[in-house]
C-alpha positions as CSV (number, residue, x, y, z in Angstrom):
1,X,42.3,-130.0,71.4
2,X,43.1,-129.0,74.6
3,X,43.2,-131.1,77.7
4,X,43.0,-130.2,81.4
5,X,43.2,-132.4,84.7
6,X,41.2,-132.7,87.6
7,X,41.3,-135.0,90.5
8,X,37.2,-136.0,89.9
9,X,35.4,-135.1,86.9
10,X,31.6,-135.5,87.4
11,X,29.3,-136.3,84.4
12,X,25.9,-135.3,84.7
13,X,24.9,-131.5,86.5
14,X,21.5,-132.7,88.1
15,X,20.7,-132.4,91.5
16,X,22.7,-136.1,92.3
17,X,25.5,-135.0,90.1
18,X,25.9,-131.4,91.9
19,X,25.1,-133.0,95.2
20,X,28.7,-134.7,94.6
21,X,30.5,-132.1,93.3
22,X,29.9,-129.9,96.2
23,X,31.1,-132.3,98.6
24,X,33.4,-132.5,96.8
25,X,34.9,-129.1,96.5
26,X,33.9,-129.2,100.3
27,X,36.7,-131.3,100.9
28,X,39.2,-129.8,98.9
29,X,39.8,-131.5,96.2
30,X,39.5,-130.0,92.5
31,X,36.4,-131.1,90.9
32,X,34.6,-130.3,87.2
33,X,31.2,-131.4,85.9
34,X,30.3,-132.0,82.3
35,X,26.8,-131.6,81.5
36,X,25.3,-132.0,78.2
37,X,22.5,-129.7,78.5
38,X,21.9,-126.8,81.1
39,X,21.9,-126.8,85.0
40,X,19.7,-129.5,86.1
41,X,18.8,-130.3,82.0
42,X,16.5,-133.0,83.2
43,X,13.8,-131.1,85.4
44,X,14.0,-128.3,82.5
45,X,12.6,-130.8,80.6
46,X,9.7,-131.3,83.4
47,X,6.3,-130.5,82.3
48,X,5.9,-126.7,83.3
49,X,3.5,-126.9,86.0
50,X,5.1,-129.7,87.6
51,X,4.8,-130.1,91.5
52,X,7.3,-132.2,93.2
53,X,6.7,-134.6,95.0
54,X,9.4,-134.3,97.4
55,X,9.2,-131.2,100.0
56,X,11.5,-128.3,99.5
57,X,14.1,-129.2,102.2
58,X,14.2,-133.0,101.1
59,X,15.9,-131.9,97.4
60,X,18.2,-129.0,98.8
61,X,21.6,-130.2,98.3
62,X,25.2,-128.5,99.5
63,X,23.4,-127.2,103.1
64,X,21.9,-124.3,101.3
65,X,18.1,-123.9,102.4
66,X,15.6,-124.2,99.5
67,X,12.9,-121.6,100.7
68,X,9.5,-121.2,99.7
69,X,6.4,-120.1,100.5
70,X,4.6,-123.7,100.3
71,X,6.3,-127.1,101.0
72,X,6.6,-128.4,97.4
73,X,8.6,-126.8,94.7
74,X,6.9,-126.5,91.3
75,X,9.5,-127.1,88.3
76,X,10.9,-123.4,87.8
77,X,11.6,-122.9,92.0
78,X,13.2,-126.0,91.8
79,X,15.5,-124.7,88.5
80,X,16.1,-121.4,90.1
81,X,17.1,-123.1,93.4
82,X,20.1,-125.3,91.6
83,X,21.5,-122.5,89.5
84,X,22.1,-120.3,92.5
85,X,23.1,-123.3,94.4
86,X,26.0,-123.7,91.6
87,X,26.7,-119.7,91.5
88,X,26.8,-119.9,95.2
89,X,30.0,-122.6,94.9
90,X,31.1,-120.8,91.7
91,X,30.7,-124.8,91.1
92,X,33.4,-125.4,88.0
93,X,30.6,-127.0,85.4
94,X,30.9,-127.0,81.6
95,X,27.2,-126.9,80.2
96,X,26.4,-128.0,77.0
97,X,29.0,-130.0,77.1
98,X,28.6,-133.8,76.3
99,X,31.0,-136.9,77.6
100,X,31.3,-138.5,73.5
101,X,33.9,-141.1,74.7
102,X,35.5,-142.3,78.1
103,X,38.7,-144.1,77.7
104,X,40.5,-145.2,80.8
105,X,44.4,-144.7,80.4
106,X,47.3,-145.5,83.0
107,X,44.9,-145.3,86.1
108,X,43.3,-141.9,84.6
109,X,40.1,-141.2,83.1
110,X,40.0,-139.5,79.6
111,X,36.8,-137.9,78.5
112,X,36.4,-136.5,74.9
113,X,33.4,-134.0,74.5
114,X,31.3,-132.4,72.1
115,X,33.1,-129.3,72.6
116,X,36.5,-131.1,71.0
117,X,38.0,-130.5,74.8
118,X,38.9,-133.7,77.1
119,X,39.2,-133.6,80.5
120,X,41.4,-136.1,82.9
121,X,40.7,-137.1,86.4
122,X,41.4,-140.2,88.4
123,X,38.2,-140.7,89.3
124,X,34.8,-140.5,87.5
125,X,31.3,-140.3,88.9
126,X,28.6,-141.0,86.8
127,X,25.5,-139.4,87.3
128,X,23.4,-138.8,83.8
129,X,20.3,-140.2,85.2
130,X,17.5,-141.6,83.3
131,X,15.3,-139.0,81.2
132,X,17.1,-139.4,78.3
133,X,16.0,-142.7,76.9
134,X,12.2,-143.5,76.9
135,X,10.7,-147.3,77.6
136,X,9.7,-147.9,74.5
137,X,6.6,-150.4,73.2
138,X,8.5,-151.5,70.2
139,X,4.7,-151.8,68.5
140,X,4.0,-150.2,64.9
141,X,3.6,-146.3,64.4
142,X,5.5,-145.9,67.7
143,X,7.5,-143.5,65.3
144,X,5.3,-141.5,64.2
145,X,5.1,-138.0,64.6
146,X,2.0,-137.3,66.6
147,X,3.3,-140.1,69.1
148,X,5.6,-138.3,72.2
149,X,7.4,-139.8,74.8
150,X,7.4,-136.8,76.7
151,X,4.7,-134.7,78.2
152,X,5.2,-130.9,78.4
153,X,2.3,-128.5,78.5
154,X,-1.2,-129.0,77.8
155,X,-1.6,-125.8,74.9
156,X,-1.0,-127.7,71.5
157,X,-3.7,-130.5,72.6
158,X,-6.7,-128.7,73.5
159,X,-9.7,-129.7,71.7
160,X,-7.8,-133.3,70.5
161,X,-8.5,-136.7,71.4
162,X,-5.2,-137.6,73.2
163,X,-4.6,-141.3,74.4
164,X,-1.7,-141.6,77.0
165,X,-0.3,-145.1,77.8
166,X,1.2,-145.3,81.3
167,X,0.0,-145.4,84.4
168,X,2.7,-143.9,87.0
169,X,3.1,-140.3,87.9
170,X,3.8,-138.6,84.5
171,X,0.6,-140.7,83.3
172,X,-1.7,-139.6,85.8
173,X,-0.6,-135.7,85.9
174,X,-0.1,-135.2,82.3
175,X,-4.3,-136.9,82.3
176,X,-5.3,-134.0,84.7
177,X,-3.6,-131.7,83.1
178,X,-4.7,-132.3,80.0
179,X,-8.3,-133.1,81.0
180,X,-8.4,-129.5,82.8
181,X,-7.1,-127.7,79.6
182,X,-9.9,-128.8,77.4
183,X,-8.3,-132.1,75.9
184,X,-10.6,-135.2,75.3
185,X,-8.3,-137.7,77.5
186,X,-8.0,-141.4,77.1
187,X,-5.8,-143.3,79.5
188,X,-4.9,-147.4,78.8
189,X,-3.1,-149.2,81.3
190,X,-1.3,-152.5,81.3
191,X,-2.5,-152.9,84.7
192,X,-5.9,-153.2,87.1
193,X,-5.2,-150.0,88.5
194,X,-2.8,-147.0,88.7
195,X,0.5,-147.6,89.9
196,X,0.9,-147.3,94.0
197,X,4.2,-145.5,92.9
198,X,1.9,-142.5,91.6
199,X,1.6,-139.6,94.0
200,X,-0.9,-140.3,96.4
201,X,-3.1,-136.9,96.7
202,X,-3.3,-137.0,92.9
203,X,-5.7,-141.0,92.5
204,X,-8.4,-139.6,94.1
205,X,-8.8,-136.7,91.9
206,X,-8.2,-139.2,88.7
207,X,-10.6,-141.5,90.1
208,X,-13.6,-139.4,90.7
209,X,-12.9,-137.8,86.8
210,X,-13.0,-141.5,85.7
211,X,-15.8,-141.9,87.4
212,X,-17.6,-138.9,86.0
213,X,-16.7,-140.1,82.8
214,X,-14.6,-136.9,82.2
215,X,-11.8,-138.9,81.9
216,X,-11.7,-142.4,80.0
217,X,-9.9,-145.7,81.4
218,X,-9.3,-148.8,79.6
219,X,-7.7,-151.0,81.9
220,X,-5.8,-154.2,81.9
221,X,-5.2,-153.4,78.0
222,X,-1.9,-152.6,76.0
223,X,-1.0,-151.2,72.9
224,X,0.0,-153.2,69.7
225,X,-0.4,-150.9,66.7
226,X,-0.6,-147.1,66.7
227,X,-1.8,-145.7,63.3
228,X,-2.8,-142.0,62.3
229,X,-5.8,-141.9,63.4
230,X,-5.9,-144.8,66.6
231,X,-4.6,-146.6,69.3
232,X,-4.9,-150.3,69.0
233,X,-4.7,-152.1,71.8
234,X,-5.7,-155.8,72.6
235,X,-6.9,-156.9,76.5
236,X,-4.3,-159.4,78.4
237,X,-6.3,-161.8,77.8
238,X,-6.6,-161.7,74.0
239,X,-10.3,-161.7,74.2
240,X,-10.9,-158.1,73.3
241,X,-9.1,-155.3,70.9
242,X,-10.6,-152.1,71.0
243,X,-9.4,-149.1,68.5
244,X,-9.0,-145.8,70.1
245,X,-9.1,-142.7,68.2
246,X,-6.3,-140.6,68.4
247,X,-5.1,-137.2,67.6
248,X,-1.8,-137.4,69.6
249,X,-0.6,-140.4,71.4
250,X,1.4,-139.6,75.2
251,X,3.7,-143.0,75.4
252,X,5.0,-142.6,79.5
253,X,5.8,-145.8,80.8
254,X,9.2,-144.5,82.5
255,X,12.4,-144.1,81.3
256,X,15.7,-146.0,81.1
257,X,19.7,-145.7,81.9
258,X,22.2,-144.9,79.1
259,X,23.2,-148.5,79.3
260,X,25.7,-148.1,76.2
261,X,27.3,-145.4,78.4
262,X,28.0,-147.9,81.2
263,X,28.9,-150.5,79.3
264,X,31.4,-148.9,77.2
265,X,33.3,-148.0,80.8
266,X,33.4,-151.9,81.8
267,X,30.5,-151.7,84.0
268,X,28.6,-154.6,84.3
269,X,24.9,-154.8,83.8
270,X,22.0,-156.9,85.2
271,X,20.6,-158.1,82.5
272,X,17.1,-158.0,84.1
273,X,16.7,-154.9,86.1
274,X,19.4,-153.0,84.3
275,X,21.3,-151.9,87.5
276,X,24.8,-151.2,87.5
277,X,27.3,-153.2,89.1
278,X,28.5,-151.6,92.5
279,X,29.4,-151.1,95.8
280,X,26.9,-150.5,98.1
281,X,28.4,-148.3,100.7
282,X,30.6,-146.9,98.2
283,X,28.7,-146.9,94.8
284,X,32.2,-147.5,93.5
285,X,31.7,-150.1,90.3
286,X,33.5,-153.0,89.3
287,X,35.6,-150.6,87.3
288,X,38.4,-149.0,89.9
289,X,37.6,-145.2,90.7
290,X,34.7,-145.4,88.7
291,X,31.7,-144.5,90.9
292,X,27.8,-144.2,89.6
293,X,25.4,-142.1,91.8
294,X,21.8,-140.9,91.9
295,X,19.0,-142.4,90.0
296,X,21.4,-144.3,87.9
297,X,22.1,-146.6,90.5
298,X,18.4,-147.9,90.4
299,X,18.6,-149.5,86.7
300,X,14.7,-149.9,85.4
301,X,13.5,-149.4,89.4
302,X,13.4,-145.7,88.6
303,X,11.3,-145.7,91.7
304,X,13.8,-146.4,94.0
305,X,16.0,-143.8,93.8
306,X,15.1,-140.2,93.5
307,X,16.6,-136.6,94.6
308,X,15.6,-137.3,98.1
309,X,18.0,-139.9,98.2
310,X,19.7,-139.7,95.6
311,X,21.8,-136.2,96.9
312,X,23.3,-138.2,99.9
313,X,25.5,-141.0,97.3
314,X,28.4,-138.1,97.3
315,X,28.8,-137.8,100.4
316,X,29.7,-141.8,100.7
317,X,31.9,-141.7,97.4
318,X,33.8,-138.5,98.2
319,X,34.9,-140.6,101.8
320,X,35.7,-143.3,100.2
321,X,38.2,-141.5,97.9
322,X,39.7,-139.5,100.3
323,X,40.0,-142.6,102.3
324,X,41.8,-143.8,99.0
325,X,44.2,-140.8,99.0
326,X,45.1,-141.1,102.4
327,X,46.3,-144.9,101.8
328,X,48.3,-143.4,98.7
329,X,50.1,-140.8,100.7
């Protein structure tokens, strides 16, 4: 087993997590990331004609301009931007590398990995956002394997009746995507309409296919049973159960925190929305030198915190530990 120090160790090499470990390293002080899959794992799990939603220069990170020909990045700018980002900062980042256990010994963080190596550092930032662990239904046949909790590309579908149960972005871009590829789309949602979250330029398109009956909408329904064949889903009411047919099921009602992470570090956790305990200015925890950033932060309310945002928490924590070091020394 080998070991090896640092004075921050950051888990998680998205966007957020980077974001902090460049400031970071801007400031002197030596820095690792752990990341359990590639660089920027979650948007490599994007669907693969994703747009963002967020221009270019609002998800650059470290002051290195993101430049494209049109104002949004699609999915494989956007991967291409962070790994030259990280080559740029010859950024110190272990991919592939999972955080199994964090033990917190005399004031310093100890964190076994997958790779059999642990890593010390007085202080931790946490910043494994959210893609990892799917809302789930809890209904029957959610286990099956035609039902998906992730959306990807539209090839393997054509032809097939596909039901997708959400109604936020990855809902309502997976439906047009799908729709355009040949794929008999159903959508059911919870809800009366769309979500307002959903990116704006994309409801009027979604609408007028509804409309044309190119697309189907069940509204103000939810799934209770999935089966082989269908989607059965009863009204909010209770008046009403209708049975969809179904070739493949899309289940993409958002996405939760590792929780278990958290709470095996001693962070506390709302019970409700699932946020973290922590400081505001800070985003230090309740646990000393522990700090969380990025979408993490935002518990459930995934749409609060996003890349835009969510790049500018390392700037606050890496003050706030050099203000700490000064008061040491």
């Amino acid at each position: 087993m080998n070991i090896q120090d640092y004075e921050i160790i950051v888990v998680g090499g998205g966007p957020n997590g980077l974001a902090c470990a460049i400031e970071a390293l801007n400031m002197g002080l030596k820095v690792l990331v752990l990341e359990k899959g590639t660089i920027a794992e979650s948007i490599r799990r994007y669907p693969k004609q994703m747009t963002f939603f967020s221009t270019a220069d609002n998800i650059a990170i470290g002051n290195i301009p993101f430049t494209i020909d049109k104002p949004k990045a699609t999915r494989e700018e956007a991967l291409n931007y962070y790994r030259k980002v990280v080559e740029f900062y010859k950024l110190p980042i272990r991919l592939f590398c999972t955080a199994e256990k964090i033990r917190n010994e005399n004031g310093n963080f100890h964190i076994d990995t997958s790779t059999g190596d642990t890593y010390v550092a007085k202080y931790l930032i946490l910043s494994t956002g959210y893609f990892d662990f799917p809302r789930k239904l809890n209904v029957p046949g959610e286990q099956l394997p035609h039902v998906k909790h992730y959306y990807d590309e539209p090839y393997p579908y054509v032809h097939q009746k596909v039901t997708i149960i959400g109604a936020g972005n990855s809902a309502v871009e997976s439906a047009l995507d799908l729709y355009r590829h040949g794929v008999n789309v159903t959508l059911l949602v919870r809800g009366e309409t769309m979500k307002k979250t959903a990116k704006y330029w994309l409801i009027p398109d979604l609408i007028n296919r509804i409309k044309e009956g190119k697309i189907k909408a069940i509204y103000q329904h939810h799934a209770i049973e999935i089966n082989e064949k269908h989607v059965i889903a009863k009204s909010n009411d209770g008046d009403n159960k209708v049975e969809i047919e179904s070739d493949f099921v899309f289940i993409l009602t958002g996405y939760l925190p590792d929780i278990d992470l958290l709470e095996k570090c001693g962070i506390k956790i709302n019970p409700e929305s699932k946020e973290p305990f922590y400081n505001e200015r800070t985003f230090e925890t309740n646990v000393p030198n522990l700090y969380i950033a990025g979408t993490l932060t935002a518990g459930i309310r995934t749409e609060k915190v996003f890349i835009e945002n969510g790049r500018l928490h390392g700037i606050n924590i890496v003050k706030d530990i050099l203000e700490k070091e000064s008061k040491d020394h």
